[in-house]
TORZAVEX-407272 format. One record per residue (C-alpha): residue in three letters; x, y, z. Coordinates in pm, whole numbers, plus 50000, padded with zeros to 5 digits. Layout:
N
ALAXYZ;...
//
This chain:
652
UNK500005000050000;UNK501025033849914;UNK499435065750133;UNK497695095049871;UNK497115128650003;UNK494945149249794;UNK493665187349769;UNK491195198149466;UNK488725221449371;UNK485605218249602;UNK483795220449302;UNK484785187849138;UNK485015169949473;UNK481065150849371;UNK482705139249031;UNK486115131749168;UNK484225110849426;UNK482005090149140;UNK485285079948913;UNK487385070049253;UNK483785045549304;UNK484365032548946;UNK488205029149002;UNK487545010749305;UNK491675016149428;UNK491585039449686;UNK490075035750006;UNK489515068550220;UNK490485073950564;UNK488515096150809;UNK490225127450895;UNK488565141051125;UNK491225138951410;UNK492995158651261;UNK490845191351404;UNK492515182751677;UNK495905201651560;UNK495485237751597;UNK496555241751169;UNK493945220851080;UNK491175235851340;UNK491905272851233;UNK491915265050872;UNK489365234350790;UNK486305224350883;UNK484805186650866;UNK483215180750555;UNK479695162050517;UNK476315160950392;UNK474135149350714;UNK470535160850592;UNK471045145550272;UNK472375114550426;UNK469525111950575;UNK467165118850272;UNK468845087950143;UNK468715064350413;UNK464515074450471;UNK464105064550039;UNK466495033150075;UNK464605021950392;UNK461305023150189;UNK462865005349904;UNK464074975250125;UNK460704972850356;UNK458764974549987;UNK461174937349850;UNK460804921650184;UNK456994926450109;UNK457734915049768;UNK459694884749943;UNK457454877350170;UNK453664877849979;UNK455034879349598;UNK455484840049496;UNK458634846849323;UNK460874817949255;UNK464284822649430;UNK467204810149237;UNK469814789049351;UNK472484815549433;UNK471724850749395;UNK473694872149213;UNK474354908049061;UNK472764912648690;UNK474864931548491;UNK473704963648349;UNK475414986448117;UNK476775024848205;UNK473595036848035;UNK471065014948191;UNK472325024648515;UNK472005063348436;UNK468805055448299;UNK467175042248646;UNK467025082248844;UNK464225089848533;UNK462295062548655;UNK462415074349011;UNK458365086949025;UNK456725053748882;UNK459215037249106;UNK458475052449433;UNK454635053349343;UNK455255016849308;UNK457085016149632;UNK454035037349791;UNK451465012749672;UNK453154980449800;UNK453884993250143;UNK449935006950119;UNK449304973750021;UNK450554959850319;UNK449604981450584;UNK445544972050472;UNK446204937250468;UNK448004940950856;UNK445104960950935;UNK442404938150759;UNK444474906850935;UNK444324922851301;UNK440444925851264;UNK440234889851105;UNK441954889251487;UNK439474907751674;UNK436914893151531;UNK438004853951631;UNK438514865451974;UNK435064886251990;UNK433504848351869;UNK435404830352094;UNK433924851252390;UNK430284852452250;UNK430594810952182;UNK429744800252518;UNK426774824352526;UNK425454819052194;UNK422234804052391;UNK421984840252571;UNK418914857352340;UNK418084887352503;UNK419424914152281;UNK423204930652464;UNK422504963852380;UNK418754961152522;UNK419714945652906;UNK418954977853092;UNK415904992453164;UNK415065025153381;UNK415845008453716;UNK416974973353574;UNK420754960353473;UNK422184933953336;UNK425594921853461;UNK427284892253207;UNK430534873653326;UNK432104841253449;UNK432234822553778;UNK435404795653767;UNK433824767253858;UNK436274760654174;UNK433934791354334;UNK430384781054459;UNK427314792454275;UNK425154794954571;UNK428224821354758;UNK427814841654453;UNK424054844754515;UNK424954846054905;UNK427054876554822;UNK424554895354588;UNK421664886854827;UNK423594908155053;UNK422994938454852;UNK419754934254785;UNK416954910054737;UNK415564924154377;UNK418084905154157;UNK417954871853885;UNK420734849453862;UNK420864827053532;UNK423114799453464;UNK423804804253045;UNK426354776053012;UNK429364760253169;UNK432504743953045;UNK435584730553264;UNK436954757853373;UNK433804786453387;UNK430334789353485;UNK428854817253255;UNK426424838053437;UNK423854865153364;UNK422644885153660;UNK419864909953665;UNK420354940153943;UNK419084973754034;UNK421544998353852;UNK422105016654216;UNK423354991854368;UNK425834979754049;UNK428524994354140;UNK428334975954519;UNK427674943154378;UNK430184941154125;UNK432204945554434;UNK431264918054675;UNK430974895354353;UNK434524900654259;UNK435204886954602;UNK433794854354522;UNK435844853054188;UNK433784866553987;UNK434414886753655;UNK432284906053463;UNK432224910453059;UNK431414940752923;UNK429114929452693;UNK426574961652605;UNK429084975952395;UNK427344946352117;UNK424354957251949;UNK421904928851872;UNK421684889552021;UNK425154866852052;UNK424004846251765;UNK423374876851559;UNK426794890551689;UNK428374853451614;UNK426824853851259;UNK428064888351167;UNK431674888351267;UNK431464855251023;UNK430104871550755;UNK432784900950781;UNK435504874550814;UNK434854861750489;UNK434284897250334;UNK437424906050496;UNK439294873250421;UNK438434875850044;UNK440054914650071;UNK443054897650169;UNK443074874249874;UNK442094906649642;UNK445414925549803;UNK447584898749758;UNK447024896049441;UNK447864928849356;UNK450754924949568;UNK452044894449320;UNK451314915248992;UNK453094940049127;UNK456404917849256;UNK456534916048868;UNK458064950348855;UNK460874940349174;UNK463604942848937;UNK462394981148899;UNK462684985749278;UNK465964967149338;UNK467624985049060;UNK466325018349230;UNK467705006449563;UNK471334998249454;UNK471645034149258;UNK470245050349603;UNK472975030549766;UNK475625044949501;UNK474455081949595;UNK474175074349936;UNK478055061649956;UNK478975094749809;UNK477195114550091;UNK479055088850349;UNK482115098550213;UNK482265134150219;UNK482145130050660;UNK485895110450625;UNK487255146550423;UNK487975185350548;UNK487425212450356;UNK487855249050304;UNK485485278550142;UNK486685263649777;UNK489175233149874;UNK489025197350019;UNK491715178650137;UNK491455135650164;UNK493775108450201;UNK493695072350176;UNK495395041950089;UNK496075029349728;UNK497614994049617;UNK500864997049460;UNK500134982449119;UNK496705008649108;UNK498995043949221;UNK499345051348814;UNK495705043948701;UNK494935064849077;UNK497225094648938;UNK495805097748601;UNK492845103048790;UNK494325129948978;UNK495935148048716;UNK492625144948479;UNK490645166948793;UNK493555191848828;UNK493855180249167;UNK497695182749417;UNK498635149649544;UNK501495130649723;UNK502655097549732;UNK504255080450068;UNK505035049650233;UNK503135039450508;UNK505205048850863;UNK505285033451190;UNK502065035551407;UNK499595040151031;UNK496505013951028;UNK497425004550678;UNK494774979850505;UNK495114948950370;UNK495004937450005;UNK496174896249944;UNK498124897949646;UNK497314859449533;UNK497794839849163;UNK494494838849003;UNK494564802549035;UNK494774800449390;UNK492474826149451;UNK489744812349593;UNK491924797049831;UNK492144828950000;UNK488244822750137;UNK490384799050422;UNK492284827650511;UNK489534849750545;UNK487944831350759;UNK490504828550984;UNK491974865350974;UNK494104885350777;UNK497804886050775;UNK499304917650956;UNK499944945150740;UNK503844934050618;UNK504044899850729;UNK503834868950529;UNK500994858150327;UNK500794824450329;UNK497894820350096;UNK499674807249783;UNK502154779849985;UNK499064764450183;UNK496624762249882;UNK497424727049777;UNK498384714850119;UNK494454723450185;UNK493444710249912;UNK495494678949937;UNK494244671050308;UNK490794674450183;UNK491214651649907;UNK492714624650159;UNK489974628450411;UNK487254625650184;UNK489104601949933;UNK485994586449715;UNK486574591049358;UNK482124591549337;UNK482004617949590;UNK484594640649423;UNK483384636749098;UNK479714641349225;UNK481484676849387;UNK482934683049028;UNK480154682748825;UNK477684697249039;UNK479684728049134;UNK481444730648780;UNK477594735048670;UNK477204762048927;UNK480054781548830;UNK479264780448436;UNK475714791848565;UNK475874814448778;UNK477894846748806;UNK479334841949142;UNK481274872749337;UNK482994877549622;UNK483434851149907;UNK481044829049758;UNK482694822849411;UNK486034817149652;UNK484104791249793;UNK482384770549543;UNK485724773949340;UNK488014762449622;UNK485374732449696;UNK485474728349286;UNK489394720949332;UNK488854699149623;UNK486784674049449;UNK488894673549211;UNK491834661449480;UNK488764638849625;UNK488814622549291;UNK492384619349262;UNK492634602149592;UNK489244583649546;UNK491184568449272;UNK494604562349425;UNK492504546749753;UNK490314524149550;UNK487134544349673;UNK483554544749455;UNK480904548549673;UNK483034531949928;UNK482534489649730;UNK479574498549558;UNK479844480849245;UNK481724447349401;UNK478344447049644;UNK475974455049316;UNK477854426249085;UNK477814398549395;UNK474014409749482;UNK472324410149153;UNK474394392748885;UNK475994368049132;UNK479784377548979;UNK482804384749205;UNK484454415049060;UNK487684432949242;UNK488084468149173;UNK491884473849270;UNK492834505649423;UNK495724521849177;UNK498224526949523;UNK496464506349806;UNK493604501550053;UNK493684525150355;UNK491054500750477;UNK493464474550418;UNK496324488150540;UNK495884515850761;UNK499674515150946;UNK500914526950594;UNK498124556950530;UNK499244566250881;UNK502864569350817;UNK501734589950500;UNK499504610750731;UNK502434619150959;UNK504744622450751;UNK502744647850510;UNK502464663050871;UNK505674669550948;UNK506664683850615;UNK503704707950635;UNK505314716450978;UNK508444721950867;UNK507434741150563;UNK505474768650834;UNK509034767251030;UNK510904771350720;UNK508814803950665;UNK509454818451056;UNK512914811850946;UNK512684833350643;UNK510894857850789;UNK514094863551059;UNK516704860350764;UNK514784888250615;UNK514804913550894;UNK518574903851001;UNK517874879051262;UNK520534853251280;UNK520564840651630;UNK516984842051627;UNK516994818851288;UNK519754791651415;UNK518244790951798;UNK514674789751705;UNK514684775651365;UNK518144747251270;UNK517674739951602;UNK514484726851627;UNK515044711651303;UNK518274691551417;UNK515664681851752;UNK513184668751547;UNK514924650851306;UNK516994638151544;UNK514264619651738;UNK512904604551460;UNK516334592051340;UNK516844580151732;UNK513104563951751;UNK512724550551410;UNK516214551751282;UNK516574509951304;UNK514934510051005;UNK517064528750813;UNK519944507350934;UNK523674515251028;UNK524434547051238;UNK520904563751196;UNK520004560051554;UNK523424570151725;UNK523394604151507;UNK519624608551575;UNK520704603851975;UNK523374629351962;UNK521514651751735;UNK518734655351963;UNK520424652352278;UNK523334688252139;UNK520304702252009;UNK517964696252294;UNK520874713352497;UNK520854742852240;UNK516794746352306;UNK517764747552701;UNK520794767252659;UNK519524796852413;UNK515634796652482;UNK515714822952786;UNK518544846052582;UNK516234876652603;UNK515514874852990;UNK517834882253308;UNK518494861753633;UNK515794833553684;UNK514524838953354;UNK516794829153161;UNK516344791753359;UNK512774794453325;UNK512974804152925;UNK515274773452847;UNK512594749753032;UNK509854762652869;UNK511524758952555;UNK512294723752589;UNK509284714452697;UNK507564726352392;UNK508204695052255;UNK505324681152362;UNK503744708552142;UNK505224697651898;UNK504524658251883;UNK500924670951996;UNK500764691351627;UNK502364660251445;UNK500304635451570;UNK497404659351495;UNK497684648551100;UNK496714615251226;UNK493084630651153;UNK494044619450813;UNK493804588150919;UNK490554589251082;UNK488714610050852;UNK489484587350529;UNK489214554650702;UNK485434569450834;UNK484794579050457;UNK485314542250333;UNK483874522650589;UNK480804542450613;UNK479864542350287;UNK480664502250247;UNK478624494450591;UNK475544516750379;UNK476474493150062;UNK475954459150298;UNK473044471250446;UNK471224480950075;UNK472574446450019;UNK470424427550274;UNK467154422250119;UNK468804403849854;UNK468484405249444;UNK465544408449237;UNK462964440749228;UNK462304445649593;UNK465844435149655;UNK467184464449395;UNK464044490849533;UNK465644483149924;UNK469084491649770;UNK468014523049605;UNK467104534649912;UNK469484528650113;UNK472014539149889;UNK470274571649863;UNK469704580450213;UNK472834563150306;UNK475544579450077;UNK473844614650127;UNK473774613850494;UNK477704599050451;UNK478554627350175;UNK476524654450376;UNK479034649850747;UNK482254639150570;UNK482614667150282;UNK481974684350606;UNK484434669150853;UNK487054674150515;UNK486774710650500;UNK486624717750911;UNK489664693551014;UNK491614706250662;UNK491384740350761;UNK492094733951124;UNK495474715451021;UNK496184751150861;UNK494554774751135;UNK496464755851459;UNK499454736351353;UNK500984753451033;UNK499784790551097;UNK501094787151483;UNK504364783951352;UNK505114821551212;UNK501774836251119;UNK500574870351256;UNK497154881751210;UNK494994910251261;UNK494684920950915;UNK492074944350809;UNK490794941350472;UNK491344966550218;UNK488164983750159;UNK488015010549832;UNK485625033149760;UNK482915014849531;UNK479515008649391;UNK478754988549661;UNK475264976649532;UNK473024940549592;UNK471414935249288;UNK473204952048965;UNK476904949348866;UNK477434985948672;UNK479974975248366;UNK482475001848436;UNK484065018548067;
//
């Protein structure tokens, strides 16, 4: 990264701003510390556009709540993966011309919706009105007619734990001119209509409360309960067909979400350009940014500059600057960088290992999935998806990178002797009644497990090494010789000597005496050199510590042995599902059993072990090979751009 100051004209600031978006090279930085510094504060001021920030965010806001009506009540088929459509320079300017039909149509959706919330919440009121008249619907004296001069009528429910006869006890109390009728009763509630003198209401409703009872206001209703039941039906089904009429309309009108989304993402665009204008200072007539600009983009960045008549420096980042992050990666690695992302970035200036542990990662997978079915299945499907469908970003890293691993799953499928684990020795013995003995073109693992073990560790090791190997680079390259022999050769010479000392009889003649003297000097070394940097005690406790890690390391070796695990689970899981098609034997029912099985069985087997592949692959990377020299905390390089959702603007 190179750091660009810049000062122009205020008045091309807006178009300067649009071609940096198209550029995509240069991401700004927010200068608004520096009004801190007295210069700055007497001569600048923080640019911005607040009140049309806003403007933006209210019209993008209705844009978005108008699609997820669209999403939620349109019908529309959802593809697959969804990406950008591509629109040309003119079709883009074209959209703002459209902006009246588009935010009528905008209007009339979210209209739309708030009558059918509003026709749905009395669809609401109305079942819960019916569910309190239902237990009454007996009750035919008229709600609205229950008082008279004198006379009241008090409706409500008794739970049936409370007595009756208390109730009556309680009201008697009052006064003697009252009625008491029993309408219904269920489990839980007696439901009772009392008639009272309306003087005394107000003392009865008190005593009855006592006794557990609670009134309904039920006068409000004009007409009988049945009458009352019958019309809240009637309007359901007037209001329930207003639904259907509004969702209609709704669905005609999702034909037109193109329209909306491409209204959206040029919002967006203008929006961006308002955003920026907060990270710049300015003057009566100047503004002043900076950012940072990728090395191989400072020409096509100048050109720029030069073609607004704008000043501008050039510098290298210094000591203490947040500089961003752009992997520099071969095309054809690429998409491994999606593993490194998901980790973290590198440091800004430290070592990228992207391109070195691309087809370790994709080797491991291959060897932990290792069915040549599988991986081809992986091939074709996702080579159809990436002919298909324009994929961007993370997700084309991802479905690329999984592309490449099926293609190692193959590989290894084939090397292993893996098709659907022995599908077509169990298919030839089950249904033609012919022995057939598919060899593997290196050997079994299932076989002969010791020797994919040994592979496992030893890939390990190398892959350990190779991360060492880079720490020792790394020190070479910022002068750090004592670092490089103590920490690096010597730890070589330790664990190369062990092995020679442990497994060195094989090998024959001296291996196992140099391997002992190796490790013992170079254990020695570790003790001797791994407290350098501390004083007194420290220097004790360093050298212990160092020796003792290793443990750490025999703990990272043997942790290849997932290898192992994970392509010996592959093979015998997807023979045990081959046996158990197998069971009911040849003919129609026999071959309808095995279809099955086969089906359910090799998904569910495909489904956890392409799965346990990419998880324990990237783990090998993550713990054991980045924990030797990587440094992270990387953050990604983030230009100025069209940053829309649903159109890709073809730039000239």
């Amino acid at each position: 990264m190179q750091k660009v100051s810049v000062i122009g004209l205020d008045k091309i600031k807006g178009r300067l701003i649009a071609r940096m978006m198209d550029l995509e090279a240069v991401e700004l930085t927010d200068q608004t510390d520096k009004l801190t510094e007295d210069f700055w504060a007497e001569n600048t001021v923080q640019d911005g556009a607040q009140d049309q920030v806003t403007y933006f965010e209210g019209k993008i806001g209705r844009a978005a709540q108008a699609l997820d009506i669209i999403d939620q009540y349109g019908e529309l088929k959802n593809p697959l993966f969804k990406t950008r459509r591509i629109v040309s320079r003119e079709e883009a300017a074209s959209i703002p011309s459209q902006e009246m039909e588009t935010e009528d149509l905008i209007a009339r959706i979210i209209q739309l919706n708030e009558q059918l919330r509003n026709k749905r919440d009395e669809i609401n009121r109305l079942d819960v009105d019916n569910i309190m008249f239902e237990p009454w619907k007996d009750y035919e004296v008229p709600l609205d007619q229950s008082s008279t001069q004198t006379m009241t009528t008090i409706m409500g429910v008794l739970p049936i734990a409370y007595e009756q006869a208390r109730a009556e006890e309680a009201v008697k109390g009052v006064t003697e001119r009252y009625v008491m009728k029993q309408v219904n009763e269920d489990k839980a509630m007696r439901y009772l209509a009392i008639l009272i003198p309306k003087e005394a209401e107000d003392e009865i409703l008190g005593v009855l409360k006592d006794e557990g009872f609670q009134a309904l206001e039920m006068r409000v209703y004009k007409g009988t309960v049945a009458e009352n039941i019958l019309k809240n039906s009637e309007r359901k089904l007037k209001l329930q067909d207003d639904i259907e009429g509004i969702l209609a309309e709704i669905r005609e009108l999702a034909k037109r979400k193109e329209h909306i989304e491409d209204y959206q993402d040029i919002l967006t665009i203008e929006l961006d350009k308002k955003k920026t204008r907060s990270k710049l200072l300015k003057t009566k007539k100047t503004f002043y940014m900076e950012g940072w600009v990728p090395v191989g983009r400072v020409e096509a960045v100048k050109e720029l500059l030069d073609a607004n008549e704008c000043y501008y420096e050039f510098s290298e980042p210094q000591e203490g600057d947040d500089v961003p992050v752009l992997l520099k990666t071969s095309r054809l690695f690429k998409p491994v960088e999606a593993i490194t992302e998901m980790y973290s970035l590198p440091a800004y200036g430290t070592f990228d290992p992207t391109s070195i542990f691309a087809l370790w990662y994709i080797c491991f997978f291959g060897m932990m999935f290792s069915d040549a079915c599988y991986g081809l299945l992986m091939v074709i499907v996702l080579g159809i998806v990436l002919k298909k469908y324009n994929l961007e970003g993370t997700m084309y890293k991802m479905v690329k990178l999984l592309f490449y691993c099926g293609i190692s799953t193959t590989f290894w499928g084939v090397m292993f002797g893996g098709y659907f684990g022995n599908l077509f020795e169990v298919l030839a013995e089950t249904f033609f009644g012919k022995t057939i003995d598919i060899k593997p073109l290196w050997f079994d693992p299932l076989d002969d497990p010791l020797k994919l073990l040994i592979i496992s560790i030893a890939l390990g090791v190398a892959h350990l090494f190779l991360g060492l190997a880079i720490q020792g680079y790394i020190y070479l390259k910022d002068g750090k010789v004592t670092d490089f022999i103590c920490d690096i050769v010597l730890w070589y010479t330790t664990i190369i000597g062990l092995f020679l000392w442990i497994g060195g009889g094989m090998l024959g003649g001296a291996a196992p005496v140099i391997g002992k003297w190796m490790s013992i000097i170079s254990i020695v070394g570790l003790a001797l050199t791994g407290g350098r940097d501390r004083k007194g005690a420290g220097k004790a406790i360093g050298g212990f510590s160092n020796v003792y890690n290793i443990t750490s390391w025999l703990s990272d070796i043997l942790s290849y042995a997932r290898i192992l695990a994970l392509g010996l689970a592959t093979g015998a899981i997807a023979q045990v599902v081959n046996t158990m098609g197998a069971l009911a034997g040849g003919g129609i029912k026999g071959a309808i059993v095995f279809l099955l099985v086969f089906l359910f069985g090799h998904l569910l087997n495909f489904a956890i072990n392409v799965l346990g592949a990419f998880i324990h692959s990237a783990r090998l990377q993550f713990v054991e090979f980045f924990g030797k020299f990587y440094v992270d905390g990387g953050e990604a390089f983030d230009p100025l751009r069209k940053n829309t959702k649903y159109i890709k603007i073809e730039n000239e």
